[in-house]
C-alpha positions in Angstrom: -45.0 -23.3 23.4 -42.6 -22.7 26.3 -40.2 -24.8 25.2 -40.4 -22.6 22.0 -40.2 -19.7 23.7 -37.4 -20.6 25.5 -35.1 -21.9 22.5 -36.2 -17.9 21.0 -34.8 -16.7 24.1 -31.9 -18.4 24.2 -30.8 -18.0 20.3 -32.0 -14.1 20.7 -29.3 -13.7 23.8 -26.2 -15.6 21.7 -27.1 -13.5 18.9 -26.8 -10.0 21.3 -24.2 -11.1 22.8 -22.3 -11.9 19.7 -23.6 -8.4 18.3 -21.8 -6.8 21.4 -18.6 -8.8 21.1 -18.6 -7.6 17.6 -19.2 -4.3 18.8 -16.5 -4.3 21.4 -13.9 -4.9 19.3 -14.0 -1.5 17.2 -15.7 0.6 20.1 -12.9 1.3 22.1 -11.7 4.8 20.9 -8.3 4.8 22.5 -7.3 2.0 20.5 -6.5 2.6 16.8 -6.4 -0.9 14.5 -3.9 -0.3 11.5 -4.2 -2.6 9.0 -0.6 -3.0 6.4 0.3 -5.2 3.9 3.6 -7.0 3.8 6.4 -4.6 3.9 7.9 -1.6 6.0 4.6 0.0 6.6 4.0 -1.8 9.6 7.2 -1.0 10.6 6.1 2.8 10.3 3.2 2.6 12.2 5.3 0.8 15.2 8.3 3.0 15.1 7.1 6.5 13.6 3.2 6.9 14.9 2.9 4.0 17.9 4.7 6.0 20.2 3.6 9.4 19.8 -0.2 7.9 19.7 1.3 5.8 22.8 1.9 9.1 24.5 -2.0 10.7 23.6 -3.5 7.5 25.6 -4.1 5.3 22.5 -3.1 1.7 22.4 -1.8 0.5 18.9 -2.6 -3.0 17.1 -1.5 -3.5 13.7 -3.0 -6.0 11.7 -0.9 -7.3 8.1 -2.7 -8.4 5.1 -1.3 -10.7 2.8 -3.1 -8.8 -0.5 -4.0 -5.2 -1.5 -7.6 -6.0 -1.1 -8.0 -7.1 2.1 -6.5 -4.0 4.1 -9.5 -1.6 2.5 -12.4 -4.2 2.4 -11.4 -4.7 6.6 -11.3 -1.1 6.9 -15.3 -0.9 5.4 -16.6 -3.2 7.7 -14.7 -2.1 11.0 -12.5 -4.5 11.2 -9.8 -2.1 11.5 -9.2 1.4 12.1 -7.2 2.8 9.5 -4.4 1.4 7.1 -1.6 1.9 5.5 -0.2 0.4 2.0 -1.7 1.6 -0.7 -1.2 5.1 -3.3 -4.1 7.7 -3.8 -4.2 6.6 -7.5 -5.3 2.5 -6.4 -7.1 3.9 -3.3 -9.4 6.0 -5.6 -10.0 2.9 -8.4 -10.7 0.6 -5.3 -13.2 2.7 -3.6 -14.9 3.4 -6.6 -15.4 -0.1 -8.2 -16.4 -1.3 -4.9 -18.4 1.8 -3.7 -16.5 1.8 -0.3 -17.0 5.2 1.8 -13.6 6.0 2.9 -11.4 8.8 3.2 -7.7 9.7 2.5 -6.2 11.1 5.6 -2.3 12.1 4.8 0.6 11.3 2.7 3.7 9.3 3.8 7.3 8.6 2.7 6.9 5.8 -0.2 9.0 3.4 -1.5 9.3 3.4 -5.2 9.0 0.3 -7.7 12.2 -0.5 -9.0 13.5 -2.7 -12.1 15.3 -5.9 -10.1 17.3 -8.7 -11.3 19.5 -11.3 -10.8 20.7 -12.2 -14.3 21.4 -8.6 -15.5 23.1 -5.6 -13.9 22.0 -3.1 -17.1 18.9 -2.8 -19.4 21.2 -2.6 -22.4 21.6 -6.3 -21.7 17.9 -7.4 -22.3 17.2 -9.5 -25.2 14.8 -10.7 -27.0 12.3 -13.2 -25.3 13.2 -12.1 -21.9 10.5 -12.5 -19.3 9.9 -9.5 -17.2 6.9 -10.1 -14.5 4.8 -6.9 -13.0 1.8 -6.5 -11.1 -1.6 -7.8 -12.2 -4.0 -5.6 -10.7 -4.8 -2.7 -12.8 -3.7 0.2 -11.2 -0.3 -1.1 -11.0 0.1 -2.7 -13.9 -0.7 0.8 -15.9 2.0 2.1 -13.4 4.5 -0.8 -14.4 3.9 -0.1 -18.1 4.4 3.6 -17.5 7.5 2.9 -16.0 9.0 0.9 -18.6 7.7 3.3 -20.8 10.0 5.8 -18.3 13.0 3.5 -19.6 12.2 3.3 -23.0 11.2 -0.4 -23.1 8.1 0.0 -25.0 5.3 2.9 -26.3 2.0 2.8 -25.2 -0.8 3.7 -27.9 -1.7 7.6 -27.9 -5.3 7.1 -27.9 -5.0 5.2 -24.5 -5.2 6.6 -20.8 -1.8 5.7 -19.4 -3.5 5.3 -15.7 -5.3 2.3 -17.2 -3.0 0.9 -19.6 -3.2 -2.5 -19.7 -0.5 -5.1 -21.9 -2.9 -4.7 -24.3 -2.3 -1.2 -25.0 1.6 -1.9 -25.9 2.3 0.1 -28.8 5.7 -0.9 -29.5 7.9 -3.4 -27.7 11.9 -2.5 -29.6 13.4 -5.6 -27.9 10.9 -8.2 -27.5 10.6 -8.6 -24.3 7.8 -11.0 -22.9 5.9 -9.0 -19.8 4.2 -11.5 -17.2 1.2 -9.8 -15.0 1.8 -11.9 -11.5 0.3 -11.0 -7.5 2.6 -8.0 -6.4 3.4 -10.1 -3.6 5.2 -13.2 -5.9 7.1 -10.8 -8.2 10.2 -11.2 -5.5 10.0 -15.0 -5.7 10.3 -14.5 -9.7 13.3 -13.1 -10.0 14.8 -16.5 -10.1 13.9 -17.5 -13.3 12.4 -14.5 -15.3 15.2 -11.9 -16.0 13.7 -9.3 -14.7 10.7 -8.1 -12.2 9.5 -5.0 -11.4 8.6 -4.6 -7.6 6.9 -2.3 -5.5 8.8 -1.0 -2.8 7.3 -3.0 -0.3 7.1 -6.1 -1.1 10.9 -5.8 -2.2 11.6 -4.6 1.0 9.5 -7.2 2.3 12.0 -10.1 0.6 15.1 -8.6 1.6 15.5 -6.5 -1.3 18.2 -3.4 -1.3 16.5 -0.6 -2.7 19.8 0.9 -4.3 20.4 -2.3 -6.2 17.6 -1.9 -8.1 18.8 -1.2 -11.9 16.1 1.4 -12.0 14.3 3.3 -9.9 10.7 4.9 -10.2 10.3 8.7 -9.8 6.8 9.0 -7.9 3.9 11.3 -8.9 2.4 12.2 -5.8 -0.5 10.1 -6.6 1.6 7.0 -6.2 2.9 7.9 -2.8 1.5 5.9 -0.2 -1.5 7.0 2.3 -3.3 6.6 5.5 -7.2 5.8 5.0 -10.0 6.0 7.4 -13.6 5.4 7.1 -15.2 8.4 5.9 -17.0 8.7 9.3 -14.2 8.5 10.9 -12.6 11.7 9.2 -13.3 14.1 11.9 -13.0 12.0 14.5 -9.9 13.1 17.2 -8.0 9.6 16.4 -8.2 10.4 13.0 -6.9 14.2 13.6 -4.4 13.1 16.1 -3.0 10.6 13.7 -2.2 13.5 11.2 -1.0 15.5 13.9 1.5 12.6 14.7 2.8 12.0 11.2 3.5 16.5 10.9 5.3 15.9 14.0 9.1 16.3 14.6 9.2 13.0 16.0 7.6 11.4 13.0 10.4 12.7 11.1 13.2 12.0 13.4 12.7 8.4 12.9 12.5 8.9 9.1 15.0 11.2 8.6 17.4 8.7 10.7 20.0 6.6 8.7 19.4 3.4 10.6 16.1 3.2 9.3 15.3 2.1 5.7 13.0 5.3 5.4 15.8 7.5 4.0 15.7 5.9 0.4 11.8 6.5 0.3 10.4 9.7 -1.7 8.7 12.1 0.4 5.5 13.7 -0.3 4.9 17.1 -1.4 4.1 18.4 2.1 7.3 17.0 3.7 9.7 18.9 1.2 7.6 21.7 0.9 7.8 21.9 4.8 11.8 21.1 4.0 12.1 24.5 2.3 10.8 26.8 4.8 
């Protein structure tokens, strides 16, 4: 019996203290976790928001994912504090399907996908039978189909919601080309052997990508420009609000703004030009 007792003792103390390391990690509230994928976002945080938190007392980790799943599924659990990398329109399928209680926080300067390749410099010079890869998870591959829809590269049925096309809904293809869903993070790699790829801004970025050689560029809706999440419980929270009052700030837009960084080619949200017209 007290040998029983003992090993219940013992097994109940590594399980509290694992509890409270677990704990510790995500308790300290002047230090904000960001979580990014691959891409200039991580760059953001460190340059644009790092210092100005820096300066309220908060310390700043940032944490990259190597998917688009990752980053939010962290963020539920309290692995990380907030993230970066994703649009409204993905963030609001993914926290739907998996019933995830978080909350958009503000907008930020996004990188558009753009049409990339090294075989052609034109689309007039796509044939017939030429590969073109896009993203594979849903949200971005209705976006990739509405963008070559943008450029006259297909028709998409009328009877189909263009936010969740899939290849499926294709009405018409006039130049037969052959589209290839892939992981947003490989389209890059692809552009090697299929003629053509379209990327999302980060991950071209991330490869070493030019933005302006891009033979297209996407116009963003504001629902495809890139925000900061939190949990929802962390909404009100005053690292949450000082976050937001970072990103509004002048210094948050000095480093933008500034031609050295690879910000100017991004498309501002609403609140930023609106704010550029007073």
């Amino acid at each position: 019996m007290g040998r029983r007792l003992g090993l219940r003792a013992t097994v109940g103390a590594l399980l509290l203290a694992c509890g409270l390391s677990s704990a510790q990690a995500n308790s300290d509230p002047h230090t904000i976790v960001f979580g990014v994928a691959p891409g200039p976002y991580g760059d953001m945080v460190k340059q644009a928001i790092e210092p100005s938190l820096k300066e309220k007392g908060y310390k700043v980790v940032v944490r990259e994912f190597s998917d688009y799943v990752q980053p939010n599924m962290a963020l539920s659990n309290g692995s990380i504090d907030a993230n970066l990398f994703q649009h409204s329109l993905y963030f609001d399928k993914f926290t739907a399907d998996k019933g995830l209680k978080l909350t958009k926080l503000i907008t930020v300067p996004t990188a558009g996908m753009g049409f990339y390749s090294h075989k052609i410099k034109s689309l007039d010079e796509l044939k017939k039978g030429d590969i073109v890869t896009l993203s594979n998870d849903p949200t971005n591959l209705a976006r990739g189909l509405r963008f070559l829809k943008s450029l006259d590269l297909i028709t998409i049925k009328d009877n189909i919601d263009p936010t969740k096309a899939s290849e499926r809904d294709i009405a018409s293809n006039p130049k037969g080309l052959v589209f290839k869903p892939l992981e947003a993070a490989q389209l890059p790699r692809t552009l090697d052997s299929a003629t053509a790829a379209l990327v999302n801004g980060n991950f071209a970025i991330a490869a070493g990508l030019d933005l302006s050689t891009a033979i297209k560029q996407e116009h963003l809706d504001e629902n495809l420009k890139n925000i900061i999440a939190v949990r929802s419980e962390d909404a009100d929270k005053p690292f949450a609000k000082d976050i937001v009052e970072v990103v509004k700030s002048p210094a948050y837009r000095a480093v933008i703004d500034d031609p050295k960084n690879v910000y100017g080619a991004f498309q501002k949200p609403e609140w930023m030009t609106a704010a550029d017209k007073k």
